[in-house]
C-alpha positions in Angstrom: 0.0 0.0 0.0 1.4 3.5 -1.3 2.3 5.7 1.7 0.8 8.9 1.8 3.2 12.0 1.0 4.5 13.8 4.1 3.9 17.4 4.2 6.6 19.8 4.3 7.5 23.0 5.5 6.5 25.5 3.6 9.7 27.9 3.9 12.8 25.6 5.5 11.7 22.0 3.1 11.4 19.9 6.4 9.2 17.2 6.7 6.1 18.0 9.7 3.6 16.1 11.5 0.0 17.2 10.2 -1.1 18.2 13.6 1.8 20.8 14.2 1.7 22.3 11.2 0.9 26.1 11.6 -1.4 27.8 8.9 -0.2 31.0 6.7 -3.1 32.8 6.6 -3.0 36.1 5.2 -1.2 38.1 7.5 2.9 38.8 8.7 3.1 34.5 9.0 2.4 34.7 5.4 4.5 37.6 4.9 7.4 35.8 6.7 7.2 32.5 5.2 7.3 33.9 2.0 10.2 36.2 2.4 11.9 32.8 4.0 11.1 30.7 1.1 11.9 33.8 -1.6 8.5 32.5 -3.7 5.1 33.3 -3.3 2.9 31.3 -0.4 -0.6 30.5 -0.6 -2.9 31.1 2.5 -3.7 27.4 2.8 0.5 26.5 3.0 1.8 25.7 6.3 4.9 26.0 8.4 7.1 23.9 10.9 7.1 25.0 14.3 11.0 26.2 14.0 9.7 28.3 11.6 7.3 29.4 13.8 9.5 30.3 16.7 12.0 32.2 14.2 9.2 34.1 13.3 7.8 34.8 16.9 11.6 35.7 17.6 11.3 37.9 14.7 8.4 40.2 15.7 10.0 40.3 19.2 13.1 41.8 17.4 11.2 44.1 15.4 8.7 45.3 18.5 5.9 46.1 16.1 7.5 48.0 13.5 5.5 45.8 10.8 2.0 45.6 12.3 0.7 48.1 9.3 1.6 45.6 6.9 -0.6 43.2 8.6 -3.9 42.1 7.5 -5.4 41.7 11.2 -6.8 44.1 13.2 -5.0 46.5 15.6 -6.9 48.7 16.7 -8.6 50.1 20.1 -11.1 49.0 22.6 -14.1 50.8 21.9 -16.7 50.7 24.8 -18.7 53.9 26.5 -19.3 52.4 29.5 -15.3 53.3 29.4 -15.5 56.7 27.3 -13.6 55.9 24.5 -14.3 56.9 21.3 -10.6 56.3 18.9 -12.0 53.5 16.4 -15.0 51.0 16.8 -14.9 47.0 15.6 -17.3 44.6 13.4 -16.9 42.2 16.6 -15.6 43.0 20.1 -13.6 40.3 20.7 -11.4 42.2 17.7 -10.2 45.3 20.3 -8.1 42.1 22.1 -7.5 39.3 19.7 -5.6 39.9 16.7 -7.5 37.4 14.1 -6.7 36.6 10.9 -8.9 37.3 8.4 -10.0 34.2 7.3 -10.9 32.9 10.8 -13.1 30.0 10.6 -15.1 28.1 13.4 -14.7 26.2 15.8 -14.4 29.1 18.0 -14.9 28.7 22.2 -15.8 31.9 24.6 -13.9 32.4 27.5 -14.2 35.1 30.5 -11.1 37.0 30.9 -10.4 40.0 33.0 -10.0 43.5 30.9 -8.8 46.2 30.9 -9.8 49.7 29.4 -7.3 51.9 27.3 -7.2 54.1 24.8 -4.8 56.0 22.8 -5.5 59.9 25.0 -4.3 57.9 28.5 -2.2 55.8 30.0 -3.4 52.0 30.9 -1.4 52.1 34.2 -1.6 55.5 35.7 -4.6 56.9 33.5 -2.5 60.3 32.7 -3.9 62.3 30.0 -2.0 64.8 27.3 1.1 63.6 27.6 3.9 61.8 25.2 2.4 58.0 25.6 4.1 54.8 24.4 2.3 52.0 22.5 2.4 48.6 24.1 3.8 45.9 22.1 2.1 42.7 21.9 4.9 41.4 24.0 3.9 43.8 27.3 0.3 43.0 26.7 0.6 38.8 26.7 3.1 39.2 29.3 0.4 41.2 31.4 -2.1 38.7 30.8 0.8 35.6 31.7 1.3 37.8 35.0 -2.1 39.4 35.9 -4.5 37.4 33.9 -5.9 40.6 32.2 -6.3 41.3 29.0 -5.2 44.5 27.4 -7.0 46.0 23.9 -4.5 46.6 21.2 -3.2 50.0 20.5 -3.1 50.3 24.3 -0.8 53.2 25.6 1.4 54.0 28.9 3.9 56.8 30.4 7.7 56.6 28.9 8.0 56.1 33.1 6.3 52.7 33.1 8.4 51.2 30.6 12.8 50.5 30.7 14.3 49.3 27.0 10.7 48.9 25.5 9.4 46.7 28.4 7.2 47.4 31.3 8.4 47.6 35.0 7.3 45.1 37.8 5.5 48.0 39.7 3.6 48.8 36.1 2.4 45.5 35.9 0.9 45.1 39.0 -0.7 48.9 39.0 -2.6 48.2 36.2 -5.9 47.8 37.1 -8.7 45.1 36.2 -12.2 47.0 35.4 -14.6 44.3 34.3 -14.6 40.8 32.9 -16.1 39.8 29.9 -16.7 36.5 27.5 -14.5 36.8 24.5 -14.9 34.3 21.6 -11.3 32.9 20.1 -10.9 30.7 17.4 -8.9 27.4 17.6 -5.8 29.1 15.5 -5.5 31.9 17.8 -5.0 29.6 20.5 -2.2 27.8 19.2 -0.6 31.3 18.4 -1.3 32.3 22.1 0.1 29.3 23.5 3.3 29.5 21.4 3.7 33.3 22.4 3.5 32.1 26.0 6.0 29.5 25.5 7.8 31.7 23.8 8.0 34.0 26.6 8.3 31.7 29.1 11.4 30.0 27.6 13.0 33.3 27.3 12.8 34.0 31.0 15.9 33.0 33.0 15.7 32.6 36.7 15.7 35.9 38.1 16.6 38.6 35.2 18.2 41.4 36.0 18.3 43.1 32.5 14.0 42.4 32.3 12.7 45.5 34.5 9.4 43.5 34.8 11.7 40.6 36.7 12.0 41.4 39.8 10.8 44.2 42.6 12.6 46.2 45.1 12.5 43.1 47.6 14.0 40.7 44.9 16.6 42.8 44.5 17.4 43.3 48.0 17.7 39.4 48.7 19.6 38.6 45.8 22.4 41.8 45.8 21.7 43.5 49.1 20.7 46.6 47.4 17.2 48.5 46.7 16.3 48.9 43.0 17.4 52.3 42.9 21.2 51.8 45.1 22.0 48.9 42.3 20.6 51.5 39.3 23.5 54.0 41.1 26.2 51.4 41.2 25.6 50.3 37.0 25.6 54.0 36.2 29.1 54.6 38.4 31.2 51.6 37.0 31.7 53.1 33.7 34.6 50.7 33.0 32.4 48.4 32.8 31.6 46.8 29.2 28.8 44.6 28.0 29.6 41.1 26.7 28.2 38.5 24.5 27.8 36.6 27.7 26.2 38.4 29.9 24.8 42.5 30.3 26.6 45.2 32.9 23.6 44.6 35.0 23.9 41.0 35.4 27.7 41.0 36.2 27.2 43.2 38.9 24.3 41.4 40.3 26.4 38.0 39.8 29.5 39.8 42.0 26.9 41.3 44.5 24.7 38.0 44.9 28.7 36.1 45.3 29.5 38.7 48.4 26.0 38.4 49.7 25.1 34.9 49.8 28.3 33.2 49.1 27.1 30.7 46.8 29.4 28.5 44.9 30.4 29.4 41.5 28.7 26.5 40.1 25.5 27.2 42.2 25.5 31.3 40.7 26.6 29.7 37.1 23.0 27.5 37.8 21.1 30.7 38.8 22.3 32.9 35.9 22.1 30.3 33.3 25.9 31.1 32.5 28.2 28.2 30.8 30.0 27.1 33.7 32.3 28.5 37.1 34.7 29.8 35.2 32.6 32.1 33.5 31.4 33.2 37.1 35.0 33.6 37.8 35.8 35.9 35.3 32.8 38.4 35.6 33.8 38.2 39.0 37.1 39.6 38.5 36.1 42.0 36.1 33.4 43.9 38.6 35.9 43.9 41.3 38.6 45.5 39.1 35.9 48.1 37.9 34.9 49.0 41.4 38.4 49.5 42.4 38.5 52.0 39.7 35.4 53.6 39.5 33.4 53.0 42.9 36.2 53.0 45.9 38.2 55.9 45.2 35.0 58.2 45.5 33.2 55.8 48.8 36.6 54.7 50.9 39.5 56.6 52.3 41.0 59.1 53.9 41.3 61.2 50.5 37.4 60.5 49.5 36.0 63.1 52.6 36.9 66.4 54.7 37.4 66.6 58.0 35.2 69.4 57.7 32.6 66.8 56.4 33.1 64.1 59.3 32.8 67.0 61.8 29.2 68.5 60.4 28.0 65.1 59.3 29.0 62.3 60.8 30.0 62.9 64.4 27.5 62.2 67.4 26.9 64.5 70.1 27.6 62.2 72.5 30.8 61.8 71.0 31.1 65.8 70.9 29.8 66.1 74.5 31.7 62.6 76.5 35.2 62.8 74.3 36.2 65.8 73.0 37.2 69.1 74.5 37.2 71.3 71.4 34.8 71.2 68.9 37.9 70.6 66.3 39.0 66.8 67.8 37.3 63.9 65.2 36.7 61.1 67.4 37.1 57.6 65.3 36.6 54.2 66.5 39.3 51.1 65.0 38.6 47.7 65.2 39.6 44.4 63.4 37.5 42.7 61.9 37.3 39.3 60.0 36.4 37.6 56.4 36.2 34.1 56.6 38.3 32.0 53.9 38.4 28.1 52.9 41.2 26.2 53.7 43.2 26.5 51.4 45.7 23.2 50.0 48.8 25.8 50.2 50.1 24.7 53.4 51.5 28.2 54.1 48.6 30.1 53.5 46.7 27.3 55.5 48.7 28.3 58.4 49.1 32.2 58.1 45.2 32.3 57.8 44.2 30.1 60.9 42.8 32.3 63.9 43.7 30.9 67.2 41.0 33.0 68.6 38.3 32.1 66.0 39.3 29.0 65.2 39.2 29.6 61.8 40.3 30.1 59.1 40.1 34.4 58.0 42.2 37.5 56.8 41.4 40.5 58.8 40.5 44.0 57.2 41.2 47.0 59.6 38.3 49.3 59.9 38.1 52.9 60.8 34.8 54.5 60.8 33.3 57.6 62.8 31.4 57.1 65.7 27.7 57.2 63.2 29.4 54.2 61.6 31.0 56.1 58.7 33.9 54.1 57.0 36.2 56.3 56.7 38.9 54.0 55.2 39.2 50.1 55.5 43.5 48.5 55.5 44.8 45.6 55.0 43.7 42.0 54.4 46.3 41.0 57.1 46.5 37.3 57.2 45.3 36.2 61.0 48.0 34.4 63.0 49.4 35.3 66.2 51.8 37.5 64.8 48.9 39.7 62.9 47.2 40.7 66.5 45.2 44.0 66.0 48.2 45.8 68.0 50.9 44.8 65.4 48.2 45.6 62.7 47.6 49.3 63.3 51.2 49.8 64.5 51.7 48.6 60.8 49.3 51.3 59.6 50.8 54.3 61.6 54.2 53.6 60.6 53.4 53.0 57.0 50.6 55.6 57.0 48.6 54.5 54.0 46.7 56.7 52.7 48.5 60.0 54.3 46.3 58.8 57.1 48.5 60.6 59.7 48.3 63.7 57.5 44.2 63.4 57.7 44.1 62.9 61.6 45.6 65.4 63.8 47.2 65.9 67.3 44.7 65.6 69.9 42.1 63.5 67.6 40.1 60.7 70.3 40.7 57.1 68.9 38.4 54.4 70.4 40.0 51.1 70.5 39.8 47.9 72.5 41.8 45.8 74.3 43.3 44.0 71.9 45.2 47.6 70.9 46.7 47.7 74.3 50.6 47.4 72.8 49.5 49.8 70.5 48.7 52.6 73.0 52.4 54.3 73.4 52.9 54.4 69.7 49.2 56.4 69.3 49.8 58.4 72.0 53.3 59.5 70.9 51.6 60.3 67.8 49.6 63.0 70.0 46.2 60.7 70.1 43.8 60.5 72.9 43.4 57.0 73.4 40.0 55.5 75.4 40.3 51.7 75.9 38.4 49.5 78.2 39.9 48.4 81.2 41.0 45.4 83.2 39.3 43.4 85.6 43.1 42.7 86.8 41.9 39.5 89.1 38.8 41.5 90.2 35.4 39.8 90.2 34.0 43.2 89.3 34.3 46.8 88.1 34.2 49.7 90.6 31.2 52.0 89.4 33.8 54.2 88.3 35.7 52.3 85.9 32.0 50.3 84.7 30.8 53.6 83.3 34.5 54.5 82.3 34.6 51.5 80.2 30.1 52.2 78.9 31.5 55.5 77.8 33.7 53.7 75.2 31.3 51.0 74.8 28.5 53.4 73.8 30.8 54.7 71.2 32.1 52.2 69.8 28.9 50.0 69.3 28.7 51.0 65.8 31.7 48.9 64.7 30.3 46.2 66.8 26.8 45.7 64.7 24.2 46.7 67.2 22.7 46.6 70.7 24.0 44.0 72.2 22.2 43.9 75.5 18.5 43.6 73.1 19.9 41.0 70.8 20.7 38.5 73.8 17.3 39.2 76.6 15.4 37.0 74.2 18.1 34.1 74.4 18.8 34.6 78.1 14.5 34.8 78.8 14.5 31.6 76.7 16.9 29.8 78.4 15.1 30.2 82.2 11.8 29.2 81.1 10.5 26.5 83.8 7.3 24.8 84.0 4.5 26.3 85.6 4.0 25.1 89.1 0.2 25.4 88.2 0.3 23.9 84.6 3.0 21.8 83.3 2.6 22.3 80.1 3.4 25.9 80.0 6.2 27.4 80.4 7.0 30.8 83.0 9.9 33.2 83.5 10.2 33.5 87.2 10.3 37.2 88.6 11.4 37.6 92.1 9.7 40.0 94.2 10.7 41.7 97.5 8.7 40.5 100.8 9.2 43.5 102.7 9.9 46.1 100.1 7.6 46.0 97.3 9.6 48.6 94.4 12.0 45.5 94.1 12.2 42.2 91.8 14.9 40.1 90.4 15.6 36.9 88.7 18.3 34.7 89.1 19.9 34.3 85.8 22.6 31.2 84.8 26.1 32.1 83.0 25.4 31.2 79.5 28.8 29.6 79.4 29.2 27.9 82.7 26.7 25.9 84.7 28.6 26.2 88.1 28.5 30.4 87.5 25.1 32.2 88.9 24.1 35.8 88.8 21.4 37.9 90.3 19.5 41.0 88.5 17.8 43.4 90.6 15.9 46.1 89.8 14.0 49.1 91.5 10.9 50.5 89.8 8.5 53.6 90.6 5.3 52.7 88.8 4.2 55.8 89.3 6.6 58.1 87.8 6.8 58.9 83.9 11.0 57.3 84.4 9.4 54.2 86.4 13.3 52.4 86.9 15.0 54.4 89.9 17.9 52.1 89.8 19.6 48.8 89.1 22.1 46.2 90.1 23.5 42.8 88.9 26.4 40.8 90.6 28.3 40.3 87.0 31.9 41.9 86.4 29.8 44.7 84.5 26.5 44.7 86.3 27.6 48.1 88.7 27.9 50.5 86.2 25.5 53.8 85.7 25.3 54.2 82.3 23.5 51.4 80.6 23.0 48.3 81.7 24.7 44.5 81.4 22.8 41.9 79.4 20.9 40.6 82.3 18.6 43.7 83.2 18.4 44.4 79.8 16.9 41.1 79.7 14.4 41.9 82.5 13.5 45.0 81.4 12.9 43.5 78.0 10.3 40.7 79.7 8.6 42.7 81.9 8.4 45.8 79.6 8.0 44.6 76.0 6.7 41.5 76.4 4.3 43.0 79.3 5.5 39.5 81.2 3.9 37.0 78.3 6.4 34.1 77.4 6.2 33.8 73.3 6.0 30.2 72.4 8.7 29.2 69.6 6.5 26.8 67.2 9.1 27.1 64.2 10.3 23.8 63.2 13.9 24.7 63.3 14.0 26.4 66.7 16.7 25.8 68.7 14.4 24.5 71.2 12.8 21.7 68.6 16.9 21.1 67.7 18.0 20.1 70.8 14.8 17.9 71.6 16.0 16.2 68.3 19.8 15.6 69.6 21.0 12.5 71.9 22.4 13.3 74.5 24.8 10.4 77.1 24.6 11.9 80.4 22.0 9.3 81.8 25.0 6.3 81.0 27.4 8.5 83.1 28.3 6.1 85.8 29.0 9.5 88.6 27.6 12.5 88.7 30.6 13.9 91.0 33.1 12.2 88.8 31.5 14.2 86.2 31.2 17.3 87.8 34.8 17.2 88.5 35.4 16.4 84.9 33.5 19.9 83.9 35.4 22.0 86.3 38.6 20.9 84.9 37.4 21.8 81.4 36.6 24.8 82.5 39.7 25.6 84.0 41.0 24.4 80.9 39.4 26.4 78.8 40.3 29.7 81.1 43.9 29.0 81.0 43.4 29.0 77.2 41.3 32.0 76.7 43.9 33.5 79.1 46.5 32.4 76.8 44.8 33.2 73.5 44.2 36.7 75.6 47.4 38.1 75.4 48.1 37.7 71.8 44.6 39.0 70.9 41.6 40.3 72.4 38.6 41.2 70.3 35.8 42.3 72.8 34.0 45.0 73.1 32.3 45.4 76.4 32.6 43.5 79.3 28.8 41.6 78.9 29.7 41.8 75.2 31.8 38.3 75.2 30.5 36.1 72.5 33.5 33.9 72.1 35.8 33.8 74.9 35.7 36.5 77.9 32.5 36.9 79.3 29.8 37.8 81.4 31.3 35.0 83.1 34.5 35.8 84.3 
C-alpha cells in the first residue's frame, strides 16, 4: 500500500507532522514565510514549528514595527461604558485578539479579565496629554501571563512605566482590572497564544536582572543586598564596565553582588544565571571587582574620598562631641579588626598564616576605621590572622606606613576608640599625639568599681557601631529563653520567674545562669516607681559589669525586656527549626554516666582548661567589646 506523501515545510523544506503544522493565513506568517522561502505562499501552505518560533523571535526583534503591513486588526477597545471613542470594531472580541482574516469556526468563549485603554491615557496610571508609548504585543501577553488581564490593542502608557521597551514590575501590578467579559477565540488563535507564552516563558531565565518587569525592590534586596534604585546607582558609576556576549553590565554586577551576599558556589551562581559554567562566574567576578576599584572605591573609601570638615558636620554624634572631646575641632574615630572568613586552602603556608587561634578559623582580617555614626572612613589591609597579625601589630603597621597619608588626615589631639586588643599599641598612638580611650582590666577583680563600669560604657557606647548593634536587646530573648520553667500550676506551660521583694515592694529580680558555665550564677535586681513617667530608679547585677550607671549589662536588659516589652507573656517558639525543637532532636549520654561527682569534677577541669586557654589566647589578641559583650571567649562569666 502507497504511503501517503508527508507534508513539508513550507519555507525551511522539512518534513512535519500534520497536527503541528501552523497555517499562513493572510497576514505577517504569510509575509514571513514567504520572504523565507523567496516564492510566493498561498494562504492554505503551512509552516514547521521552528519556523514558527524564528518568526515569533522575529516580531520580538522588530517590537511592532510591521504591524501596518498586517492584515489583522490592531486597533482600540471601543466601549462607552469606558468613554472611548478612537476606532470601533465589526466584533468586540477584535479590540483584544488579533485574528486573521479568514478565521473559521470552531471558536470557544472564554471570560477573561479587561482592561480599558485608549490612545488619549495611559493604561497604568490613566495620565492624560502627555507623550504616551504604545504597548507591544509582547507587554500585553506578558500582562495577561502575570495578571490574567487582557489588554485592547493599540493600548498606551507613560515613557516612566516602561525600561528598553518593556514594562516595570511595579507597572504591571498597578494596572488595574475594570470588568470581565466572555470573549470568543478561534482554535488558531489559541495555538498562536500558546506558542507566544511559551515563547515568553522560555526566554525567561531565573531571576533577570536586564527584564525591569523581573523582579521588585524586595527581589533585589535578597539577591544583591541593594534596593532597586542603590544597584541603578552602582551600573551607572562603574563606567569601566563593558557589556559582553555573555552576559549585560547589569547582570555581572548582580552576579558579584549575589557572590558577596550569599556566598554561593560558582557553580550554584553559574545554575542561577544560566551562564556556561564556574569559570565564566569567575571571570565576571574579576572583572566587577577590578571596575569597582576604579570607578566606585576611590570616590566611597579613604582618607582622600572626605573632609574633616565633612566628618565634623555630618558624621560625628553628640555624645561623642559632649563625653570625648574638649574642642569642637577633635574627630573622634573608632578602629577595630575585623574578620572575612576564607576556605582552607591546600597551600600549606597560607593554610597556616590564615588560621585564627582565637576564631578557630580560618580568615584574613580588614582593619576598619569609621566615625562614631558608623561612617567608613577608610578600610587596610587584608592581614593574614595568626598570632603574629594581632590588632596591636596591625595598626602599628598602619601608623608607621601611614597608608593613605592617614597621619596627615588625623591630627594631634584626635580621640581614637579602641579595645583591648590595641593595648601594645597605646604608646605608639599616644606619641603620635592621640587620645586614646580603651576599656579596662578586671586585673583579678570579680567586678568593676562604678567608676571604671561607666568609664569602660562611655567607650562602649561609642564604639557599638563597629560592633553591629545593641548587644544587651539581641541577647534578653536568648537569656529569657533559656530560664523558662514549668509552671508550678500547669506543666505544660512554660514561665519566666520574677522575684519580688517580701518586705519592700519597688524590688524584683531573677536569678539568671552564665550562658557559658553551669557552676557560674548571677542575680539581677531592679528598683521601679510605677508611678513616675521614668518608672526604673535604679539597678544592680552581681556580674563583672552589672555596677555601672550608664547602661545596663545583658541581664537587666533582659528583665526589662520581659517585663516591659513582652508585658511579662512568654512567646512560644513553634518554628520547626527552633533551637528549642533542635535540641529535643539531639542525643544526649549523660544518663549512661556512671557519677555525677566524677562528672562534675570532669566539667570544672574543662573549665579551668578552657580559662587558661582564653587566658593564653588573651594576650596575643583580644577582640571584645564590652565586658557583657563576650560572644567567644571573655565573658559575662569571668
Amino acid at each position: 500500500m502507497p504511503r501517503d506523501e508527508r507534508l513539508k515545510c513550507v519555507a525551511c523544506d522539512k518534513n512535519m507532522v500534520s497536527n503541528r503544522k501552523q497555517v499562513a493565513g493572510s497576514g505577517l506568517w504569510k509575509l514571513f514565510l514567504s520572504a523565507r522561502s523567496l516564492k510566493r505562499v498561498e494562504k492554505d501552505a503551512a509552516g514547521c514549528v521552528d519556523c514558527r518560533m524564528k518568526y515569533l523571535n522575529w516580531l520580538k526583534k522588530v517590537n511592532g514595527d510591521f504591524d501596518q503591513f498586517d492584515t489583522r486588526s490592531e486597533a482600540c477597545f471601543s466601549n462607552e461604558s469606558s468613554n472611548v471613542t478612537d476606532n470601533s470594531y465589526e466584533n468586540e472580541d477584535d479590540m483584544f485578539f488579533d485574528r486573521p482574516a479568514d478565521c473559521i469556526n470552531p471558536t470557544i468563549k472564554i471570560s477573561v479579565e479587561y482592561s480599558h485603554a485608549s490612545h488619549k491615557y495611559c493604561v497604568v496610571c490613566g495620565l492624560r496629554e502627555i507623550p504616551l508609548k504604545v504597548l507591544s504585543k509582547d507587554n500585553r501577553s506578558l500582562v495577561f501571563l502575570k495578571r490574567g488581564i487582557l489588554i485592547p490593542n493599540g493600548a498606551r502608557c507613560c515613557s516612566d512605566h516602561l525600561d528598553n521597551k518593556q514594562l516595570i514590575f511595579d507597572a504591571i501590578e498597578k494596572i488595574p482590572a475594570n470588568g470581565v467579559r466572555e470573549l470568543e477565540c478561534d482554535a488558531n488563535y489559541i495555538v498562536e497564544l500558546l506558542n507566544d507564552f511559551r515563547l515568553l516563558i522560555n526566554n525567561k531565565k531565573t531571576f533577570d536582572f536586564d527584564d525591569m518587569s523581573s523582579l521588585n525592590d524586595q527581589d533585589y534586596y535578597n539577591i544583591t543586598g541593594l534596593r532597586k534604585d542603590q544597584f541603578d546607582n552602582i551600573v551607572a558609576t562603574l563606567k569601566s564596565l563593558r557589556q559582553s556576549e555573555n552576559r549585560s553590565v547589569r547582570v555581572a554586577i548582580a552576579i558579584f553582588c549575589a557572590k558577596m551576599r550569599l556566598g554561593l558556589a560558582n557553580s550554584v551562581l553559574a545554575t542561577l544565571f544560566r551562564m556556561q559554567d564556574k569559570r565564566v562566574i569567575t571571570r565576571i567576578i574579576h572583572q566587577v571587582t577590578r571596575a569597582f576599584l576604579s570607578d566606585f572605591v576611590p570616590n566611597h573609601l579613604g582618607f582622600g574620598h572626605i573632609s574633616r570638615q565633612c566628618v565634623l558636620k555630618y558624621h560625628q554624634t553628640v555624645m561623642a562631641d559632649v563625653l570625648l572631646t574638649d574642642s569642637n575641632r577633635q574627630i573622634v574615630v573608632v578602629i577595630d579588626g575585623t574578620y572575612l572568613y576564607v576556605q582552607k586552602s591546600m597551600n600549606n603556608e597560607l593554610q597556616r598564616r590564615t588560621y585564627s587561634l582565637h576564631k578557630h578559623r580560618h580568615l584574613v582580617k580588614p582593619m576598619v576605621i569609621t566615625t562614631t555614626d558608623g561612617y567608613i572612613l577608610s578600610v587596610f589591609g587584608p592581614y593574614f590572622s595568626d598570632h603574629y597579625n594581632n590588632d596591636a601589630n596591625i595598626i602599628e603597621h598602619c601608623f608607621r606606613n601611614n597608608p593613605q597619608d592617614m597621619l596627615d588626615w588625623l591630627k594631634e589631639d584626635d580621640v581614637v576608640l579602641v579595645d583591648r586588643g590595641f593595648r601594645n599599641a597605646i604608646p605608639t598612638m599616644e606619641n603620635l599625639g592621640f587620645r586614646v580611650a580603651m576599656l579596662g582590666f578586671l586585673n583579678g577583680r570579680k567586678q568593676f568599681s562604678t567608676e571604671e563600669a561607666n568609664q569602660s560604657r562611655l567607650v562602649t557606647a561609642n564604639r557599638w557601631v563597629i560592633e553591629s548593634g545593641a548587644y544587651q536587646v539581641r541577647m534578653a530573648r536568648s537569656y529569657v529563653q533559656d530560664h523558662l520553667t514549668p509552671s508550678v500550676f500547669n506543666d505544660e506551660e512554660l514561665e519566666f520567674v520574677v522575684e519580688m521583694c517580701s518586705t519592700i515592694d519597688d524590688l524584683v529580680r531573677v536569678r539568671f545562669r552564665s550562658r557559658h558555665s553551669n557552676n557560674k550564677n548571677y542575680i539581677a535586681t531592679i528598683q521601679f516607681d510605677s508611678m513616675n513617667e521614668e518608672p526604673i530608679t535604679g539597678y544592680y547585677c552581681t556580674c563583672i559589669s552589672g555596677a555601672r550607671e550608664i547602661g545596663c549589662c545583658a541581664h537587666v536588659c533582659a528583665v526589662l525586656w520581659h517585663l516591659g516589652v513582652q508585658r511579662g507573656q512568654v512567646l512560644s517558639n513553634t518554628h520547626p527549626l527552633s533551637a528549642i525543637n533542635l535540641l529535643n532532636s539531639i542525643n544526649d549520654s549523660i544518663q549512661y554516666s556512671e557519677s555525677d561527682e566524677d562528672t562534675d569534677d570532669d566539667d570544672e577541669n574543662e573549665i579551668d582548661r578552657e580559662n587558661t586557654s582564653i587566658d593564653s589566647e588573651t594576650d596575643l589578641e583580644y577582640q571584645t567589646d564590652d565586658p557583657d559583650e563576650c560572644s567567644d571567649s571573655n565573658s559575662d562569666d569571668q
